[in-house]
Steps between C-alpha positions, in 0.01 A plus 500: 500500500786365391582080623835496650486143628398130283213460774333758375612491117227371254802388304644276756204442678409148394852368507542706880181614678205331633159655457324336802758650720530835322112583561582460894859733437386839271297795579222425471469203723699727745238745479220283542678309819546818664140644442368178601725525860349886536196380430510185783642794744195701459235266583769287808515885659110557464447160682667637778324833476841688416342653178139509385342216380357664182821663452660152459244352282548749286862488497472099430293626217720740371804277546360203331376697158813771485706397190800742479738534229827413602651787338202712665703454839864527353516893600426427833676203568841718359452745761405275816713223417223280537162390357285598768481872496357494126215218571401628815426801318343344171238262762413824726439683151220228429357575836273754660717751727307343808604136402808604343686634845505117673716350180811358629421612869779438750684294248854600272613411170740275589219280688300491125772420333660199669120354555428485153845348427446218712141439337656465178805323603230256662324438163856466332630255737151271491565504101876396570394227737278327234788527257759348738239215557464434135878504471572282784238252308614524169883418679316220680413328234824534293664357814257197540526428106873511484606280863690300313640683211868497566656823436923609579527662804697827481684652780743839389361482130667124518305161465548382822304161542146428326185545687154480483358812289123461645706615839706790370156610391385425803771738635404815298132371680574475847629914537180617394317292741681721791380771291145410581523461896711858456241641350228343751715617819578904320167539455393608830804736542424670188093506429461787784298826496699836486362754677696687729398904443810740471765384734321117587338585798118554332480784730243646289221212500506590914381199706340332210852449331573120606118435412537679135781285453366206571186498311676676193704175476257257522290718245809445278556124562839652708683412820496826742732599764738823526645647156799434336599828334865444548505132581543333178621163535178317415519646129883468560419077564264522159805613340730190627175295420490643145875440473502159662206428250656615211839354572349152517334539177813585356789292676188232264561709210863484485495157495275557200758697319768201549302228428372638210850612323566312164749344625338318793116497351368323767218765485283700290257749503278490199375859500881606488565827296671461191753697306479703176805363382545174679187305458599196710488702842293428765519765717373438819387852568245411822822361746662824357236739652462268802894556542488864455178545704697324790806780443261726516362465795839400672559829473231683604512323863805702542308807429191391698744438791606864501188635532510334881680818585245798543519793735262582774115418418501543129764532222415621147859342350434139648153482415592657130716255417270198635265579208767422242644183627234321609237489203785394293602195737052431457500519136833318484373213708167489285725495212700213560234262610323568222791400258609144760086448361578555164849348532334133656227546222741450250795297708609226251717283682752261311577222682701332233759755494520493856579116477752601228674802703582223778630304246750770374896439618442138523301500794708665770225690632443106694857529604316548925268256430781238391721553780214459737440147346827386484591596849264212579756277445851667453452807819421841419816616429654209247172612335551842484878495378331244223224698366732833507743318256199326315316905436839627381525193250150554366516838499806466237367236352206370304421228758210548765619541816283114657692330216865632637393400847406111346853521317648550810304324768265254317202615653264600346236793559212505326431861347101492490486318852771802611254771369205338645638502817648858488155659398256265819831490691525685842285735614382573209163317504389600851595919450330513154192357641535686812470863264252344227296456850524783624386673134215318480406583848550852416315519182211318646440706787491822279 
């Protein structure tokens, strides 16, 4: 079979797949969630006295040993359109005929299928969790080490005014803290049983239906209630969550990529790729997968968002395209936390060239600070007109910009004290502790 897509390529496969996500996304883990939710329905229907009791045990059997080949099914699957059809038939094959009749009893494929997604988009998003937490530390700590590293604030690719750079990490933190309580409130809405029969009614499983279902979910850890074969906004909401997730992680990446041009050099990532011909790159290749991890899965909300619209009780297109889009957005999501790991493994921040980029065009980037002090004693406006004139001097000049002010008023502002009081200054102090707080509290309770 040929690999049409870098998840799957054992080329790209370091650089762009994840293999603790992939064993919950291919075949054969498919296979195995689906025999395991045939197997569950077999012995919840035999508690209720629906099918024999033997019957079930041995389908639990049967279900838990069958190992099918993947490509074993693939006739099948091209003719129904589904999976179903073909392991139905391989599990009543490896049954007596008298055991063999009560497989899949009352149920459809569409009820198989969608169960054993959510069981393996349960163990995915339990794996992503832990990752998120580790991230959320490792940002935690960056913050708390750098509170009062002073770094230029940049608003429209500009310096704006400096800032402390413990809270603009601290600001790639606090999104992915939302992410958490997201994930704690979409869990209920999207960890439910499937099981509906043909047309969601469960008209086949008689009075016992409502009983089957409920004691097939808690078999399987699930929430029950009616089916969903054509309501789809829970795994619609994973999709936001995935894109929401992976957004974050990359609005943090792209900040990456600037800081860590040559020309600003404020950061550095040590395992950066080289070049064959240019031996002083750094490349830094993890916030380039975060950042096209994050496009990725941008897209694919749009697409997830389309399958909302399905006719009647079923629909074969919807459902279709719901198996492309969504175990990319997974595997992208699993992708880019593991490369913000990698990427605050080997962070190397340079704090010293952020002193030195505030420096550059004779200090103008303290052109809001200055006016703010000197309206103390001239009014706000004097102040303003003052520093304006004072920036346009130093920026033509080779004087810094405090100097011109002392030319021209005699005061004089202390650059260090200036700096000191622009990275503890406002609200600075009380928001960064505020989200370091609410890390810790998160990583603790997990």
């Amino acid at each position: 079979m040929f690999q049409v897509s870098p998840f799957d390529s054992p080329l790209y496969g370091q650089l762009l797949s994840d293999a603790r996500t992939a064993q919950h996304l291919g075949d054969a883990a498919q296979i195995r969630a689906m025999l395991t939710v045939e197997g569950e329905l077999a012995l919840a229907q035999a508690e209720t006295g629906l099918i024999p009791q033997d019957a079930a045990d041995a389908i639990a059997a049967a279900a838990a040993s069958l190992t099918p080949d993947p490509a074993s099914l693939a006739k099948g699957v091209a003719s129904a359109g589904v999976p179903v059809p073909a392991l139905v038939k391989a599990l009543k094959e490896a049954l007596p005929a008298g055991h063999a009749r009560w497989v899949h009893y009352g149920a459809t494929s569409q009820d198989i299928v969608d169960t054993a997604l959510i069981l393996n988009i349960r163990e995915i998003l339990i794996d992503h969790q832990a990752r998120l937490l580790a991230v959320i530390n490792g940002l935690a700590d960056l913050a708390e080490t750098h509170r009062g590293t002073l770094i230029a604030g940049r608003t429209r690719t500009q310096q704006a005014v400096p800032m402390s750079f413990g809270l603009k990490v601290a600001q790639w933190l606090a999104p992915l803290l939302h992410q958490l309580d997201r994930l704690d409130e979409l869990r209920p809405r999207l960890l439910r049983l499937q099981l509906g029969g043909a047309v969601g009614t469960l008209a086949a499983m008689g009075e016992q239906a409502a009983d089957i279902n409920e004691r097939l979910a808690k078999r399987l850890g699930l929430a029950a209630g009616p089916c969903w074969h054509t309501q789809r906004d829970a795994l619609a909401e994973l999709s936001g969550w995935l894109g929401l997730t992976t957004g974050s992680l990359g609005k943090m990446a792209q900040d990456w990529l600037w800081l860590a041009q040559s020309e600003v050099g404020e950061i550095r990532f040590s395992n950066g790729g080289g070049s064959s011909t240019m031996p002083q790159k750094c490349n830094p290749v993890d916030a380039e997968i975060i950042v096209a991890m994050a496009r990725t899965s941008a897209a694919a909300v749009g697409q997830m968002h389309q399958t909302l619209l399905q006719e009647h009780e079923r629909s074969g297109s919807a459902w279709t395209q719901e198996w492309f889009q969504l175990p990319q957005q997974l595997m992208a999501s699993s992708v880019a936390l593991r490369h913000a790991l990698d990427g605050l493994r080997f962070i190397e921040i340079h704090d010293q060239r952020m002193r030195a980029n505030l420096d550059a065009y004779n200090g103008v980037i303290y052109a809001e600070a200055a006016t703010f002090e000197l309206a103390r004693s001239m009014g706000r406006d004097k102040a303003s007109d003052l520093v304006k004139q004072c920036a346009e001097e130093a920026l033509s000049g080779n004087r810094h910009l405090l100097q011109r002010i002392e030319d021209r008023t005699g005061e004089h502002i202390d650059v260090d004290q200036l700096a000191q009081q622009l990275v503890a200054g406002g609200a600075t102090g009380r928001w960064l502790t505020d989200i370091l707080e609410q890390a810790r509290l998160k990583t603790a309770a997990a």
